[in-house]
N, CA, C and O atoms as a Tripos MOL2 file, in Angstrom:
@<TRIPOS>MOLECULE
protein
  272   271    68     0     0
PROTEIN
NO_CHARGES

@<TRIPOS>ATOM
      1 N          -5.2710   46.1410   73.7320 N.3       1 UNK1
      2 CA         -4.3920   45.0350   73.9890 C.3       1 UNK1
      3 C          -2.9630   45.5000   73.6880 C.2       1 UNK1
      4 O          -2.6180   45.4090   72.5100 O.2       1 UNK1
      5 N          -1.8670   46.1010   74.7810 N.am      2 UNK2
      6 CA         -1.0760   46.5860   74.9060 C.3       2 UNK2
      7 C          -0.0790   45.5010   73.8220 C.2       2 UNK2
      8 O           0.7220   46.1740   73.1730 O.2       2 UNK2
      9 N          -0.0060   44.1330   73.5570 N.am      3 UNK3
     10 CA          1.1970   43.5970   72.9320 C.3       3 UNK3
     11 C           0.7200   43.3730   71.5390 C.2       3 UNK3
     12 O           1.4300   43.1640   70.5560 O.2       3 UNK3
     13 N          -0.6210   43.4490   71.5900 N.am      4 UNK4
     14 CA         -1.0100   43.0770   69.8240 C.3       4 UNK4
     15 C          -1.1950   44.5770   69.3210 C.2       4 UNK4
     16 O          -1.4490   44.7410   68.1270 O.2       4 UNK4
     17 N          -1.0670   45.8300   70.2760 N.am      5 UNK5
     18 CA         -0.5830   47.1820   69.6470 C.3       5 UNK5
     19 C           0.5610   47.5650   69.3140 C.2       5 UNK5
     20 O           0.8090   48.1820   68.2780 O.2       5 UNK5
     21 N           1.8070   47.0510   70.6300 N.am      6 UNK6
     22 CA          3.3610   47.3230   69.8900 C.3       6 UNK6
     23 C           3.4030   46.3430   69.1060 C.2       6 UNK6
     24 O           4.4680   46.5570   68.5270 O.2       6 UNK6
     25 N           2.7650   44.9030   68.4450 N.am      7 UNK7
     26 CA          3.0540   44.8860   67.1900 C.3       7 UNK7
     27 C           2.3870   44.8590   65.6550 C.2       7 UNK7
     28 O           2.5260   44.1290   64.6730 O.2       7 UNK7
     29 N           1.6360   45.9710   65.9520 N.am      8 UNK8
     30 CA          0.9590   46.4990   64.9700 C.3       8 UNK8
     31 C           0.2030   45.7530   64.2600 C.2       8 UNK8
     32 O           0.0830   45.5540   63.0510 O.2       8 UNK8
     33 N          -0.3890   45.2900   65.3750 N.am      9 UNK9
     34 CA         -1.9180   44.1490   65.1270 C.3       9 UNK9
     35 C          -3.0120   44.2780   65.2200 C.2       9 UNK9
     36 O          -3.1400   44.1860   66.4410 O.2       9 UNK9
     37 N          -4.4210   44.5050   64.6550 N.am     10 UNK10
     38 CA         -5.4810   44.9100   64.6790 C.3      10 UNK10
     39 C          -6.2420   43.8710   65.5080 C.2      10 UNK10
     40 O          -6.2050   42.7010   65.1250 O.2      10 UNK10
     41 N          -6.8730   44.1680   66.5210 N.am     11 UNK11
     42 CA         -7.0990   42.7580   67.3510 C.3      11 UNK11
     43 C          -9.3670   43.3490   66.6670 C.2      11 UNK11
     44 O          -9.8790   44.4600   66.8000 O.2      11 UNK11
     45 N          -9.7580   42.5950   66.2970 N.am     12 UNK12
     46 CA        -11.1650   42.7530   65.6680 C.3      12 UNK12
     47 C         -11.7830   41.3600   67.2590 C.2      12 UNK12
     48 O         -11.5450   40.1810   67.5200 O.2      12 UNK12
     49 N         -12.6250   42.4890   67.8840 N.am     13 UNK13
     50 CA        -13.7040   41.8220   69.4090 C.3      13 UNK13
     51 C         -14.9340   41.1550   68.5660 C.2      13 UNK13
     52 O         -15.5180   41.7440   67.6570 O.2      13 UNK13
     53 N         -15.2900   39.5970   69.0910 N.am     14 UNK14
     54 CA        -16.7280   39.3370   68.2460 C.3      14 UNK14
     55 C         -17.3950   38.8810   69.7390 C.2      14 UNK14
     56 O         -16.9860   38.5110   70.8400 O.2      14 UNK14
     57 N         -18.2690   39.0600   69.2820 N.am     15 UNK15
     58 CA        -19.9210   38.7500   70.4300 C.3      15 UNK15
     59 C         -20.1930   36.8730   70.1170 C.2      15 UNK15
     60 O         -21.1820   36.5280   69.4710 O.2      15 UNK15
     61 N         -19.3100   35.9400   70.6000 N.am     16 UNK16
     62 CA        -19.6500   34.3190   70.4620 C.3      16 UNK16
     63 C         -20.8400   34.4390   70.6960 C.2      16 UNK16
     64 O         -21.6400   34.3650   69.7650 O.2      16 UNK16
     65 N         -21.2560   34.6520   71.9750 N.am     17 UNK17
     66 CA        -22.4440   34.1280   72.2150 C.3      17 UNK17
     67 C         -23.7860   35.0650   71.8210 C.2      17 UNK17
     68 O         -24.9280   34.8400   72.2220 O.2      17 UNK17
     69 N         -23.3570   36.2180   70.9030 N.am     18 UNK18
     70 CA        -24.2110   36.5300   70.1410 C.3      18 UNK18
     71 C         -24.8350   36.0180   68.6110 C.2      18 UNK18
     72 O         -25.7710   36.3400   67.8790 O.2      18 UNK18
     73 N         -23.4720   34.8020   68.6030 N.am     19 UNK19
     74 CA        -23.5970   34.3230   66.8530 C.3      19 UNK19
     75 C         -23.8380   33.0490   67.1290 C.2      19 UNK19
     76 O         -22.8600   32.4390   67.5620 O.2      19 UNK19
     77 N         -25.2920   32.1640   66.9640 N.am     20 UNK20
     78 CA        -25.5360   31.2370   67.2640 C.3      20 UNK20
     79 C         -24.3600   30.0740   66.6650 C.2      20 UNK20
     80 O         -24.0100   29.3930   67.6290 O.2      20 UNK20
     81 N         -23.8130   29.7370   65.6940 N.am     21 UNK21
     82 CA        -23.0600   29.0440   64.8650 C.3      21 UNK21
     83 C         -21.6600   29.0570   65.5730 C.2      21 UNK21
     84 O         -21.0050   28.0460   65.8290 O.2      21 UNK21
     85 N         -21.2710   30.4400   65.8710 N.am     22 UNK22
     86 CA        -19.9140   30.3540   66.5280 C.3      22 UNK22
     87 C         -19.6630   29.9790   68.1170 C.2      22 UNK22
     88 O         -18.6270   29.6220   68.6790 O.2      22 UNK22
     89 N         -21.2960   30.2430   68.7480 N.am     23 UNK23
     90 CA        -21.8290   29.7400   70.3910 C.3      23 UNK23
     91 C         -21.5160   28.5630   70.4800 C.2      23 UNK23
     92 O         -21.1710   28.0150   71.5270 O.2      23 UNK23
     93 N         -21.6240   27.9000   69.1030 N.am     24 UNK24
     94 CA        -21.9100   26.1350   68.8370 C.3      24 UNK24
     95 C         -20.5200   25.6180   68.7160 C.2      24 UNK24
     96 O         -20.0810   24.6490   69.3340 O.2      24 UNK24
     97 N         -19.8580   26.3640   67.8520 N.am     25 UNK25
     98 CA        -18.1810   25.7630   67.4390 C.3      25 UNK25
     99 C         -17.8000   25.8770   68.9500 C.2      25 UNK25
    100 O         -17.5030   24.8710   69.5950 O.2      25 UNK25
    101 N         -17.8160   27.0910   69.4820 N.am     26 UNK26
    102 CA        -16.6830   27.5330   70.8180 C.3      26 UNK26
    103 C         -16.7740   26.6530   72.0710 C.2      26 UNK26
    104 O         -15.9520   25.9030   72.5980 O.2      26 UNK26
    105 N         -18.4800   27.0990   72.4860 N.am     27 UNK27
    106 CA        -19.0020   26.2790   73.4020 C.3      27 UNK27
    107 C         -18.5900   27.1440   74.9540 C.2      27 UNK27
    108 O         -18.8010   28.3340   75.1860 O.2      27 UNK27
    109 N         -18.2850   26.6600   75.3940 N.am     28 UNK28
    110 CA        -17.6560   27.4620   77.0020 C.3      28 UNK28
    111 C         -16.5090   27.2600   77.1910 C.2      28 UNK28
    112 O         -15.9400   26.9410   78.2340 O.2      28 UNK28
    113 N         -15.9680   27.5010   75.8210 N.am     29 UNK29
    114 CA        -14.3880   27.7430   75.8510 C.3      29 UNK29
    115 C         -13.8310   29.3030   75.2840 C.2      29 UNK29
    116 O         -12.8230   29.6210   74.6530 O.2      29 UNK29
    117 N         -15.1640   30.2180   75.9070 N.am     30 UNK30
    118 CA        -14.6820   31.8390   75.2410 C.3      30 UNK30
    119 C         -14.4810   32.1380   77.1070 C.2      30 UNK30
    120 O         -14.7600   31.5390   78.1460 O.2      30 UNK30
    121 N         -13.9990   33.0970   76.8080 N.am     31 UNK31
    122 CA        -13.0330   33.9010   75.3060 C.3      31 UNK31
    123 C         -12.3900   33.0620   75.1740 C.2      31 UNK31
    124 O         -12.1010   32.1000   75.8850 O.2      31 UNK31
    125 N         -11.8750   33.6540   73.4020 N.am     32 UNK32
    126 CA        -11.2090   32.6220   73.2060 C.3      32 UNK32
    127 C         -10.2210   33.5680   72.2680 C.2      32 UNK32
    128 O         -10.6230   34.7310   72.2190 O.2      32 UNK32
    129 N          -9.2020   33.3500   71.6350 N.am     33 UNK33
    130 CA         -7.8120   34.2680   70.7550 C.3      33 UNK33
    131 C          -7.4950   33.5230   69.9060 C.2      33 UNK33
    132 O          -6.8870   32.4710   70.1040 O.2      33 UNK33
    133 N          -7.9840   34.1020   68.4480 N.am     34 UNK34
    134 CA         -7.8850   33.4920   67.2620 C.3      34 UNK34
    135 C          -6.7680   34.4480   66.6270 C.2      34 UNK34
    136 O          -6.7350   35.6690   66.7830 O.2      34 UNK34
    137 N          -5.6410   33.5050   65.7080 N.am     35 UNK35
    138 CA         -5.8270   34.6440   65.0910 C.3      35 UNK35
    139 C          -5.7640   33.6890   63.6260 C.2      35 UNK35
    140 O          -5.4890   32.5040   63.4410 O.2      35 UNK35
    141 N          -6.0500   34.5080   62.9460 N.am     36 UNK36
    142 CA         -7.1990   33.4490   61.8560 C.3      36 UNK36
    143 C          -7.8640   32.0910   62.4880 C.2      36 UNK36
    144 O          -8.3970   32.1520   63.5960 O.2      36 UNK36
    145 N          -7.8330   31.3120   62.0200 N.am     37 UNK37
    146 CA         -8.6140   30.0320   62.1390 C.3      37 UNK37
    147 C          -8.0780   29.3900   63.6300 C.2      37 UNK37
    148 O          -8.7610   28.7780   64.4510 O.2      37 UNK37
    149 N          -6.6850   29.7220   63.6990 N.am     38 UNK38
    150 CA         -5.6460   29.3140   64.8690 C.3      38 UNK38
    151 C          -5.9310   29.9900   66.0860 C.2      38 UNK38
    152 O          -5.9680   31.1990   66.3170 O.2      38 UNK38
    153 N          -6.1690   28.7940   66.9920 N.am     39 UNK39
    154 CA         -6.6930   29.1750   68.5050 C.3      39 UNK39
    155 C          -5.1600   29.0580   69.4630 C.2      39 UNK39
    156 O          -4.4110   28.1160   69.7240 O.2      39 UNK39
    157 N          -5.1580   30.1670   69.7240 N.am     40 UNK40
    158 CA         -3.8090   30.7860   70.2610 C.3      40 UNK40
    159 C          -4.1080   30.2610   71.6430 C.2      40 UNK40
    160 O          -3.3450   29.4530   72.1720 O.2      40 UNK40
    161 N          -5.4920   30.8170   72.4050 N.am     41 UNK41
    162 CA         -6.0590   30.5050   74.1900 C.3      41 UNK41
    163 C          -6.8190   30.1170   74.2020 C.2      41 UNK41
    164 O          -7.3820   29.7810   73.1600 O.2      41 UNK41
    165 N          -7.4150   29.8790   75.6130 N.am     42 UNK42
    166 CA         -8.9660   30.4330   75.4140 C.3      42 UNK42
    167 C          -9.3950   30.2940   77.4680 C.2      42 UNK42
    168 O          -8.5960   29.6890   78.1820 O.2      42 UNK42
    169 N         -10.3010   30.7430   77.9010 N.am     43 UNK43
    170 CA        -10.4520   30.8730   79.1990 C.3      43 UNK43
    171 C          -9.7960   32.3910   79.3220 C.2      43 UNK43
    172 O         -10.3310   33.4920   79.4430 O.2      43 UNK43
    173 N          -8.3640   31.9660   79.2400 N.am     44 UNK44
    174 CA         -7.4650   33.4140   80.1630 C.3      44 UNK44
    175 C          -6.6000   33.9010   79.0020 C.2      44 UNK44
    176 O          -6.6900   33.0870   78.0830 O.2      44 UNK44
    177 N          -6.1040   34.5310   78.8140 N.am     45 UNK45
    178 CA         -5.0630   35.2850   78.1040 C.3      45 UNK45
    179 C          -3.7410   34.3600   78.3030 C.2      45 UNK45
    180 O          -3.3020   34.0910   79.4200 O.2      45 UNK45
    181 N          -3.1940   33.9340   77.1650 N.am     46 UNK46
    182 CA         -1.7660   33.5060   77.6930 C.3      46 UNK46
    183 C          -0.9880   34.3370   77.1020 C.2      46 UNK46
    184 O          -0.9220   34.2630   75.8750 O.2      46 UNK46
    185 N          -0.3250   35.1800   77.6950 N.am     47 UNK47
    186 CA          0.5090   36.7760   77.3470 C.3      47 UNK47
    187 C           1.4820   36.2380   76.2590 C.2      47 UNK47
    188 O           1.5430   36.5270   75.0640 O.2      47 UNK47
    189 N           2.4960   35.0620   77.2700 N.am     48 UNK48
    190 CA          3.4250   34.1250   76.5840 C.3      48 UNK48
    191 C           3.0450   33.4510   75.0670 C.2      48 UNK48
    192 O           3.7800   33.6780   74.1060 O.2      48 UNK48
    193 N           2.1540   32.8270   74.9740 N.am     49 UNK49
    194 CA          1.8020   32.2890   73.3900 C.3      49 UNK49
    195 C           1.7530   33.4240   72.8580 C.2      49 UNK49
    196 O           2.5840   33.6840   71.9880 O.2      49 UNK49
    197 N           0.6190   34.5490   73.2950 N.am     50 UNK50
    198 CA          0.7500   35.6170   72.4760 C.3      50 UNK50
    199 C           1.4980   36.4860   71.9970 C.2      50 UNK50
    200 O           1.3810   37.2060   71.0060 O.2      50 UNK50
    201 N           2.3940   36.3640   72.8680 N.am     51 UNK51
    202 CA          3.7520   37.0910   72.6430 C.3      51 UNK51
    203 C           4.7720   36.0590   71.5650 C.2      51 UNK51
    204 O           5.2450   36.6710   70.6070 O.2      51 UNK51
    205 N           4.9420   35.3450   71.6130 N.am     52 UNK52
    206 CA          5.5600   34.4160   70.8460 C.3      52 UNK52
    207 C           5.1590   34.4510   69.4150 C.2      52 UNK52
    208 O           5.8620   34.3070   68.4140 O.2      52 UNK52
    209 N           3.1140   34.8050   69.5930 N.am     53 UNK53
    210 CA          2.9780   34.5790   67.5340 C.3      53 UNK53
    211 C           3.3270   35.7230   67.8890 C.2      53 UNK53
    212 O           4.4910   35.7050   67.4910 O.2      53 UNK53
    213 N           3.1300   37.0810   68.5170 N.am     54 UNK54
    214 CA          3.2360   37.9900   67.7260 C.3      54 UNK54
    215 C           4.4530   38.2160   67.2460 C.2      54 UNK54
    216 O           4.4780   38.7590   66.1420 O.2      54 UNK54
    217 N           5.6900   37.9090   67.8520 N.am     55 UNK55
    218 CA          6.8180   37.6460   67.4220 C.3      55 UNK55
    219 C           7.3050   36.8060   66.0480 C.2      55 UNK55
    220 O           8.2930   37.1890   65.4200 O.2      55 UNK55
    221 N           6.5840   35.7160   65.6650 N.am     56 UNK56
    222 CA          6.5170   35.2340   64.9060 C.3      56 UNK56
    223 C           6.2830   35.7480   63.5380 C.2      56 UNK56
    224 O           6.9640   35.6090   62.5220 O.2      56 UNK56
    225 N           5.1310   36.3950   63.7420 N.am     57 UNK57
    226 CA          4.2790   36.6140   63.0060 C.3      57 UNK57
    227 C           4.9840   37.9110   62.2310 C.2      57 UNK57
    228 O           5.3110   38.0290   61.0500 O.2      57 UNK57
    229 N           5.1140   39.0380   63.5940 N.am     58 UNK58
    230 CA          6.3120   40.4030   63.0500 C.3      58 UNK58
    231 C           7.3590   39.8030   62.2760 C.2      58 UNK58
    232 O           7.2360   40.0360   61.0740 O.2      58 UNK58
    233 N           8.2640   39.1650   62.5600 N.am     59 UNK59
    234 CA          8.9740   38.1010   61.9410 C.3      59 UNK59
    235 C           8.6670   38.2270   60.4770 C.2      59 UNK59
    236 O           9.3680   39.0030   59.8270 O.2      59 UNK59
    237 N           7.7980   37.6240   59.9310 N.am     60 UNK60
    238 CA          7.2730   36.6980   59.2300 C.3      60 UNK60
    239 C           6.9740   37.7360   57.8340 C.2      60 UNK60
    240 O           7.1850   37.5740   56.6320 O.2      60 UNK60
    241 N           6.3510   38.9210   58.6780 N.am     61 UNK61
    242 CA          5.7420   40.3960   57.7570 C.3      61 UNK61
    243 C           7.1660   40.9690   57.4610 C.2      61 UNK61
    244 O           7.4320   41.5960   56.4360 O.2      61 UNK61
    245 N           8.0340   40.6980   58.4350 N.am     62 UNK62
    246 CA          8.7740   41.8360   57.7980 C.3      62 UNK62
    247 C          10.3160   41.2670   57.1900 C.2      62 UNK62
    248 O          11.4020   41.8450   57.2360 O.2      62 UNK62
    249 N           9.8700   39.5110   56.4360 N.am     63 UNK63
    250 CA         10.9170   39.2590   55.5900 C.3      63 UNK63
    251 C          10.0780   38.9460   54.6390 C.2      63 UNK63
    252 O          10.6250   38.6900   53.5670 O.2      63 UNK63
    253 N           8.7320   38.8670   54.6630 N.am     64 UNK64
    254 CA          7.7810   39.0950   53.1360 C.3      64 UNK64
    255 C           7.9620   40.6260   53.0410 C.2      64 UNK64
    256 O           7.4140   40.7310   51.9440 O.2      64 UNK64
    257 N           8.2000   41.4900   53.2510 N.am     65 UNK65
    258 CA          8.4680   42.8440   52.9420 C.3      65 UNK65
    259 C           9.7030   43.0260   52.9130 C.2      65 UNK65
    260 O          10.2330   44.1370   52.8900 O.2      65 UNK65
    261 N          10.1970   42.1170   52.9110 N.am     66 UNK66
    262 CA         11.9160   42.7140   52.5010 C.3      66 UNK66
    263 C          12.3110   41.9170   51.0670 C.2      66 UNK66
    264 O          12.9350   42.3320   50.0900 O.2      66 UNK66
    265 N          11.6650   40.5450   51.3490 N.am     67 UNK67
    266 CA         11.9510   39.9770   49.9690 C.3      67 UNK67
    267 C          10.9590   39.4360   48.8880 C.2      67 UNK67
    268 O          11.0930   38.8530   47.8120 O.2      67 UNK67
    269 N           9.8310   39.9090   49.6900 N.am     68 UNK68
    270 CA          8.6880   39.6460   48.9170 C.3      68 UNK68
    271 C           8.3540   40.8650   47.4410 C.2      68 UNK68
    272 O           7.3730   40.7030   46.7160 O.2      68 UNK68
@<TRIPOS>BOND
     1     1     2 1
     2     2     3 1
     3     3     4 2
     4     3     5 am
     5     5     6 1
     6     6     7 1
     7     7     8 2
     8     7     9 am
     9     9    10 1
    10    10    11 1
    11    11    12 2
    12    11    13 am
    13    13    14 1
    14    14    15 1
    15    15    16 2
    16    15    17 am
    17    17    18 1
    18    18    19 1
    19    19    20 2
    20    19    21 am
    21    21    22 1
    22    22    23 1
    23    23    24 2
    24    23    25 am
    25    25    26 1
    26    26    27 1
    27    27    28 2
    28    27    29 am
    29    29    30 1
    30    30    31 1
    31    31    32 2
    32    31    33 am
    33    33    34 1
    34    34    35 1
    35    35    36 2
    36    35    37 am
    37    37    38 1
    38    38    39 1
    39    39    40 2
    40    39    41 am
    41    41    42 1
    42    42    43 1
    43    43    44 2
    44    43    45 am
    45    45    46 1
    46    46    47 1
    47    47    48 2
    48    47    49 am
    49    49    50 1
    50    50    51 1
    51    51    52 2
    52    51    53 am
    53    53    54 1
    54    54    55 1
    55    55    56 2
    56    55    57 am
    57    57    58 1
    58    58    59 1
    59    59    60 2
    60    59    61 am
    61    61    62 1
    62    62    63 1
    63    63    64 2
    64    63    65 am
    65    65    66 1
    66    66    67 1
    67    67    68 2
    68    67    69 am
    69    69    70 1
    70    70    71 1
    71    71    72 2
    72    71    73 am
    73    73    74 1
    74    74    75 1
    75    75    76 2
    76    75    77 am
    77    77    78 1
    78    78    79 1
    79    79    80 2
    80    79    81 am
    81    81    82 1
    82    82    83 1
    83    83    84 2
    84    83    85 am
    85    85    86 1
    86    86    87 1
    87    87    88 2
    88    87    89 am
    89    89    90 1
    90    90    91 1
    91    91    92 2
    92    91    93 am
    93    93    94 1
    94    94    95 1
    95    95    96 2
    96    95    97 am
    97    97    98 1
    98    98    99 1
    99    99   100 2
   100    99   101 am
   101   101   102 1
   102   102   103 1
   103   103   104 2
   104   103   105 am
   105   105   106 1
   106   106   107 1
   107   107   108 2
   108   107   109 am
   109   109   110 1
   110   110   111 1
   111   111   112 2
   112   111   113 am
   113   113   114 1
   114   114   115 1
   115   115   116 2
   116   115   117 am
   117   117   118 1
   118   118   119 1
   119   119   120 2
   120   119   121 am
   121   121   122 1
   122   122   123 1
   123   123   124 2
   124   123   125 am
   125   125   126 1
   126   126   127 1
   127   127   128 2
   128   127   129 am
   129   129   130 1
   130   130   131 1
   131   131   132 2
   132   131   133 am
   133   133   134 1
   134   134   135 1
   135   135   136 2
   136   135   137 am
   137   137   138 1
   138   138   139 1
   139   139   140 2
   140   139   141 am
   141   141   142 1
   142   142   143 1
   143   143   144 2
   144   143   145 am
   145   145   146 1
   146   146   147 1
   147   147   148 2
   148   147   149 am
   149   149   150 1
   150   150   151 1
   151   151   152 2
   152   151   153 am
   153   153   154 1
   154   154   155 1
   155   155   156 2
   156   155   157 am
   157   157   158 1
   158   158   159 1
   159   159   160 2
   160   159   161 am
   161   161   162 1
   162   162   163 1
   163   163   164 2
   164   163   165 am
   165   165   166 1
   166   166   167 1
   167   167   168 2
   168   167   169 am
   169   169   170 1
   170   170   171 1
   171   171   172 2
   172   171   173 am
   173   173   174 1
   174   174   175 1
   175   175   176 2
   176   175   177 am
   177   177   178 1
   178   178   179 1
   179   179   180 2
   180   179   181 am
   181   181   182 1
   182   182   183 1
   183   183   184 2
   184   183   185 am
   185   185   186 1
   186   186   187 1
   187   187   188 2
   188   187   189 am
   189   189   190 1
   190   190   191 1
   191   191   192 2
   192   191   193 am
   193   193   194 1
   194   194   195 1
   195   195   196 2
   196   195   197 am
   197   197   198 1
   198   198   199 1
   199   199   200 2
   200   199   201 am
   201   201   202 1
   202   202   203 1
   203   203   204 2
   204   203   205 am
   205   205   206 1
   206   206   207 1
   207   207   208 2
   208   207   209 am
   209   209   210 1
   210   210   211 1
   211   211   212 2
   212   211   213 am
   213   213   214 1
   214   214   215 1
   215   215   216 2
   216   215   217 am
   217   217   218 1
   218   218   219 1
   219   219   220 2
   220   219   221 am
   221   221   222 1
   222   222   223 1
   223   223   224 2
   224   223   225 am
   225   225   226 1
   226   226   227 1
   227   227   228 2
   228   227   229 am
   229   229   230 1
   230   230   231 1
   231   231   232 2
   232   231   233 am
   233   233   234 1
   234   234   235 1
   235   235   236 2
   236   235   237 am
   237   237   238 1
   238   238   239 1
   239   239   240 2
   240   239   241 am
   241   241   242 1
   242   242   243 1
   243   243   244 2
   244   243   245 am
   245   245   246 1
   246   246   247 1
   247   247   248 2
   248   247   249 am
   249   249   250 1
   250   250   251 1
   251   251   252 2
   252   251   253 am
   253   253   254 1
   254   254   255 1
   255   255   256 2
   256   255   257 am
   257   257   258 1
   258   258   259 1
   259   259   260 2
   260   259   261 am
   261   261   262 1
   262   262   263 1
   263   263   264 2
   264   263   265 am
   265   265   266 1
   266   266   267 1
   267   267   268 2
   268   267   269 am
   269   269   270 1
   270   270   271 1
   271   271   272 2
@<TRIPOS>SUBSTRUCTURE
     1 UNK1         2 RESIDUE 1 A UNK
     2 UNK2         6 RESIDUE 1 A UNK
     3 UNK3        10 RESIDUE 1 A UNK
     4 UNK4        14 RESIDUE 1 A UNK
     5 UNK5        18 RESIDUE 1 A UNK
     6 UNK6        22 RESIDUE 1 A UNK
     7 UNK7        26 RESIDUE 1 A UNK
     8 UNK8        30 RESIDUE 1 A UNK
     9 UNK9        34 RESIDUE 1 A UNK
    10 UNK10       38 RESIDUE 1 A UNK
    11 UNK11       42 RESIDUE 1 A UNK
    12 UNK12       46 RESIDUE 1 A UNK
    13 UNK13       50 RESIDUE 1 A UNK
    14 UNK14       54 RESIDUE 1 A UNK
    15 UNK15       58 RESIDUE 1 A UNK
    16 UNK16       62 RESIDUE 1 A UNK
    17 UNK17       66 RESIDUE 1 A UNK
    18 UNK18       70 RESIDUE 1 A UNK
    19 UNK19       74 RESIDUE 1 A UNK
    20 UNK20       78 RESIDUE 1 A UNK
    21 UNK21       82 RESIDUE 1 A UNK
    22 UNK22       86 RESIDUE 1 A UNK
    23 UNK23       90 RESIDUE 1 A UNK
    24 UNK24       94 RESIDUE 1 A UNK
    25 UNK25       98 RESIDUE 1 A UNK
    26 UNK26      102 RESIDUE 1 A UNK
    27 UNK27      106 RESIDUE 1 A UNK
    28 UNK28      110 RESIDUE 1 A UNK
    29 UNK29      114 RESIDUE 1 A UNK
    30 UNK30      118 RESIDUE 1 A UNK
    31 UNK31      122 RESIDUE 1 A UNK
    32 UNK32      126 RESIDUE 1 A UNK
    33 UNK33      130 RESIDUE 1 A UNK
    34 UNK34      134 RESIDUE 1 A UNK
    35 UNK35      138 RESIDUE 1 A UNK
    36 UNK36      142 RESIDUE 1 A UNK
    37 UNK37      146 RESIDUE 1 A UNK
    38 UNK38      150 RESIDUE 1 A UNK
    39 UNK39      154 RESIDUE 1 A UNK
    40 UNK40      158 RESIDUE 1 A UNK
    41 UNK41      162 RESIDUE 1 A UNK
    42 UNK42      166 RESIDUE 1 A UNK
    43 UNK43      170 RESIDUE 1 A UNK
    44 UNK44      174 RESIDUE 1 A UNK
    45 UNK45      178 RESIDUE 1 A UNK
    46 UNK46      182 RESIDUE 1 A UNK
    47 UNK47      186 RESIDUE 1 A UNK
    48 UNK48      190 RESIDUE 1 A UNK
    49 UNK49      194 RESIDUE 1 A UNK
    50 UNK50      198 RESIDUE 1 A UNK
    51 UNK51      202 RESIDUE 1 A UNK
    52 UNK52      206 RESIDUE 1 A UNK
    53 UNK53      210 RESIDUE 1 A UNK
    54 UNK54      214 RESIDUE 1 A UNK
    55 UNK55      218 RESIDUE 1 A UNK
    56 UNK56      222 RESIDUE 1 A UNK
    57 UNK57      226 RESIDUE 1 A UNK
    58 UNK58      230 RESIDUE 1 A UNK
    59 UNK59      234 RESIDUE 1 A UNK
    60 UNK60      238 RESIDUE 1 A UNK
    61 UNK61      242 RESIDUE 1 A UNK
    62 UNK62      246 RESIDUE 1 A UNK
    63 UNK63      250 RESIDUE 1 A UNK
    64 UNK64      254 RESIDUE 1 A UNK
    65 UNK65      258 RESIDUE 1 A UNK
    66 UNK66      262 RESIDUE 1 A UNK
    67 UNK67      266 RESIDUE 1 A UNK
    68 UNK68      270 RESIDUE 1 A UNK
């Protein structure tokens, strides 16, 4: 995933419909783009949201590392 690599994001792939419990939460709304608990998409990729947390998010890491 070319934008969650330039920003140095570990993107971790799960098998929904291999995990009965998470088949149940999701439903036929996979794929789907979490990142923690927070559902970013789901169906298609939205480049735009994703681009935005990751922006955010870079953001976010690198003024807890400046003043954290």
């Amino acid at each position: 995933m070319p934008l969650a690599g330039a920003a140095g994001v570990t993107v971790h792939e799960i098998d929904v419909d291999g995990d009965p419990a998470l088949a149940q939460r999701w439903g036929d709304r996979v794929p789907v783009l979490l990142a923690g608990e927070r559902e970013l998409c789901h169906y298609r990729l939205d480049r735009r949201v994703l681009a935005d947390f990751l922006a955010g998010a870079t953001s976010a890491f690198a003024r807890q590392r400046d003043f954290g």
